[in-house]
C-alpha positions as CSV (number, residue, x, y, z in Angstrom):
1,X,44.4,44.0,-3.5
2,X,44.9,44.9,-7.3
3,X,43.6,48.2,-8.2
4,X,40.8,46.4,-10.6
5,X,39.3,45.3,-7.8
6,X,39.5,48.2,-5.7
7,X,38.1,50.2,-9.0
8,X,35.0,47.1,-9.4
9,X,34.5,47.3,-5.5
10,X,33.7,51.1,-5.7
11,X,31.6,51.1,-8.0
12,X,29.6,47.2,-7.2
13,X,29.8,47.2,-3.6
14,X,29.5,43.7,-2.5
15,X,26.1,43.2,-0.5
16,X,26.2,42.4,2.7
17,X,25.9,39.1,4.3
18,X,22.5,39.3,5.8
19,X,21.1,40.9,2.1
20,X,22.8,38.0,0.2
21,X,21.0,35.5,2.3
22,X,17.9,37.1,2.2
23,X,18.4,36.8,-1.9
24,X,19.9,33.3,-1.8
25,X,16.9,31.8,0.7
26,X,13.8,32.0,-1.6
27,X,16.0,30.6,-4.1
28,X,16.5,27.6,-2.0
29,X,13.2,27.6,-1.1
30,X,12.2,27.2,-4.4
31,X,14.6,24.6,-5.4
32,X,12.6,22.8,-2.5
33,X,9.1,23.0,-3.6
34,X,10.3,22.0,-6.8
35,X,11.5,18.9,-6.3
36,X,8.9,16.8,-5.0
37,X,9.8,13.0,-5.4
38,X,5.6,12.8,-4.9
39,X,5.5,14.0,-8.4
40,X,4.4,12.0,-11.2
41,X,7.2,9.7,-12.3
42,X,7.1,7.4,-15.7
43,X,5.9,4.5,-14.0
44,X,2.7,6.5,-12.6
45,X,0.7,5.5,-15.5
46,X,2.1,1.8,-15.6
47,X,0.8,1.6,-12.2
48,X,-2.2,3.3,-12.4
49,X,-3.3,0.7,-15.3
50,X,-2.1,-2.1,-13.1
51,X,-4.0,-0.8,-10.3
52,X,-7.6,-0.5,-12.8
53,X,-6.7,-4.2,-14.0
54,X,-6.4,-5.7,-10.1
55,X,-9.6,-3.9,-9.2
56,X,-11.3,-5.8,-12.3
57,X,-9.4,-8.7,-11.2
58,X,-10.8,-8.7,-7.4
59,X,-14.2,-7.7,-8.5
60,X,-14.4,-10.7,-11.0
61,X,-13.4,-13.3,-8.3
62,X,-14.9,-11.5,-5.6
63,X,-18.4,-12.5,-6.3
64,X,-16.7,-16.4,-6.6
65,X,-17.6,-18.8,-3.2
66,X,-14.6,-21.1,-3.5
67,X,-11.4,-20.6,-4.4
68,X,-8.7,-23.1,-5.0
69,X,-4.6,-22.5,-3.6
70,X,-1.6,-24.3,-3.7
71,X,-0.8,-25.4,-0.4
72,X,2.5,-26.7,-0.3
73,X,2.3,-27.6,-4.1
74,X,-1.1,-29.2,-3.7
75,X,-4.8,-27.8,-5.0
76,X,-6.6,-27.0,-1.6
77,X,-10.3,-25.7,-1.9
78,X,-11.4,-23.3,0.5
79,X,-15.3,-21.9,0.7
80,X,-15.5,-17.6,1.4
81,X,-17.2,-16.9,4.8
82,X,-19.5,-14.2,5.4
83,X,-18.7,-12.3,8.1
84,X,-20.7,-10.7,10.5
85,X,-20.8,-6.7,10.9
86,X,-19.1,-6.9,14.3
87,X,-16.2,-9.0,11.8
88,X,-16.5,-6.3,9.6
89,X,-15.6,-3.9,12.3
90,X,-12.8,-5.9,13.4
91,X,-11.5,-5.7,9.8
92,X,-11.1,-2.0,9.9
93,X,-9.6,-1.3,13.1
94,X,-7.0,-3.8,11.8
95,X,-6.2,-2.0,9.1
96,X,-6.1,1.3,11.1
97,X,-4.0,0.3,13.4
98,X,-1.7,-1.5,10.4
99,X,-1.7,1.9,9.0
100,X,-0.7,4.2,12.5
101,X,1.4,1.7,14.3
102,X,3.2,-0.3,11.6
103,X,3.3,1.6,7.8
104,X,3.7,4.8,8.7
105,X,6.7,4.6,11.4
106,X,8.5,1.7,9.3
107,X,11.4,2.5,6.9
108,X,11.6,-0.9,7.0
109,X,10.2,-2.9,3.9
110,X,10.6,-5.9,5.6
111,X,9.5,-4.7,8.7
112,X,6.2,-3.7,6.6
113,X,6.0,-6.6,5.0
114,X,5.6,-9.2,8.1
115,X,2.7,-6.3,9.4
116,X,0.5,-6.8,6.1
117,X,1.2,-10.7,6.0
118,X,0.1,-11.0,9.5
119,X,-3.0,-8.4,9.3
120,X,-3.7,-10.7,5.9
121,X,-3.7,-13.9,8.0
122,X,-5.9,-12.8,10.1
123,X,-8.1,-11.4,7.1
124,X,-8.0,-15.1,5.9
125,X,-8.7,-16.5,8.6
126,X,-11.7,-14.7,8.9
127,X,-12.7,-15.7,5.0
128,X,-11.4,-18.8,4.4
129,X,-12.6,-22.3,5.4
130,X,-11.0,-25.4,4.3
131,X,-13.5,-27.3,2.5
132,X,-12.2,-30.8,3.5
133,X,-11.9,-29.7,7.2
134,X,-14.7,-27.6,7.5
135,X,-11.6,-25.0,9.5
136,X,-10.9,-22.0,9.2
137,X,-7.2,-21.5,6.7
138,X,-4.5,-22.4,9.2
139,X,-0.9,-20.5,9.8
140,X,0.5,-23.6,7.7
141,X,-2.0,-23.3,5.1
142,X,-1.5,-19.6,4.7
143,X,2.8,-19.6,4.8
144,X,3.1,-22.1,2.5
145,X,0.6,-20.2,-0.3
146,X,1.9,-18.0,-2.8
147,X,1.5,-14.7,-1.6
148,X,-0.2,-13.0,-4.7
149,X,-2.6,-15.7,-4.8
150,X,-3.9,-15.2,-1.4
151,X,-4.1,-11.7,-1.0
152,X,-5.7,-11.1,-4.3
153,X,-8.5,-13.5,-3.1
154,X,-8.5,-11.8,0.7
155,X,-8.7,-8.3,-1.6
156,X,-11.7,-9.9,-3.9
157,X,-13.4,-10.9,-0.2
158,X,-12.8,-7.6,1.4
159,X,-14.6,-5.9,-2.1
160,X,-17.1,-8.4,-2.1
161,X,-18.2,-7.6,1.9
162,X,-18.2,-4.2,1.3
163,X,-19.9,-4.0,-2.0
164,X,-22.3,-6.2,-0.7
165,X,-23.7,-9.3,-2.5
166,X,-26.5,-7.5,-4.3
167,X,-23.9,-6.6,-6.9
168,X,-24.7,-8.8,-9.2
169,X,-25.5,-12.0,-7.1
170,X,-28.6,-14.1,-8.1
């Protein structure tokens, strides 16, 4: 050991360990509640405005009685069903038990993804009949329809039951 540092260490002793750690840990701490990937990111407001433009979307079609989809490439017309409160009960367990058992213990996307096209299918099935058929929208019908399609008129549906068809109904 030079002398310079025998000099420095008399006169700055070094602080112990359990001091230093007891410095260093708020700091960390700190650095923690800082960084919050929750935070508000750039695309927060793109998807806020997105978000306001869907509702408006939903809320236009919702109050709509028929509603056309590709079915394998073809126009299919299908008439919204009203559903019955017991339905409407049904409806949110579903989505309950979508959000407990599959969305919030999946890392998986895909995992997630099969959960909400299921818990949609049987949202559509409760909603949609098949005009020609007079049945309700099949598993066929409802895998071979464009997925944005379908749920945005399964999301107009759900607003439209829960709003209630005084809303502007006459």
């Amino acid at each position: 050991m030079s002398s310079e540092s025998k000099e420095f260490d008399e006169v700055f002793k070094p602080a112990d360990k359990k001091a230093t750690q007891e410095l260093i840990k708020p700091a960390e701490e700190q650095q923690l509640q800082t960084f919050n990937p929750q935070t508000e990111s750039n695309f927060d407001s793109y998807f806020e405005g997105v978000n306001k433009q869907y509702l408006m979307d939903i809320s236009r079609i919702g109050f709509k009685n028929d509603y056309d989809l590709e079915v394998n490439d073809k126009k299919v017309n299908f008439r919204r069903r009203k559903l019955s409160v017991n339905e409407l009960k049904l409806i949110e367990q579903k989505q309950k038990e979508y959000n407990e058992n599959i969305k919030s213990k999946s890392d998986n996307t895909l995992f997630e993804a099969e959960g909400l096209a299921k818990l949609y299918l049987e949202y559509a099935q409760m909603f949609l009949i098949n005009s020609k058929t007079n049945e309700r929208i099949t598993l066929d019908e409802f895998v071979n329809t464009p997925w944005e399609d379908t749920r945005t008129i399964i999301d107009a549906c759900l607003w439209r039951t829960i709003r209630g068809t005084s809303a502007g109904l006459g």
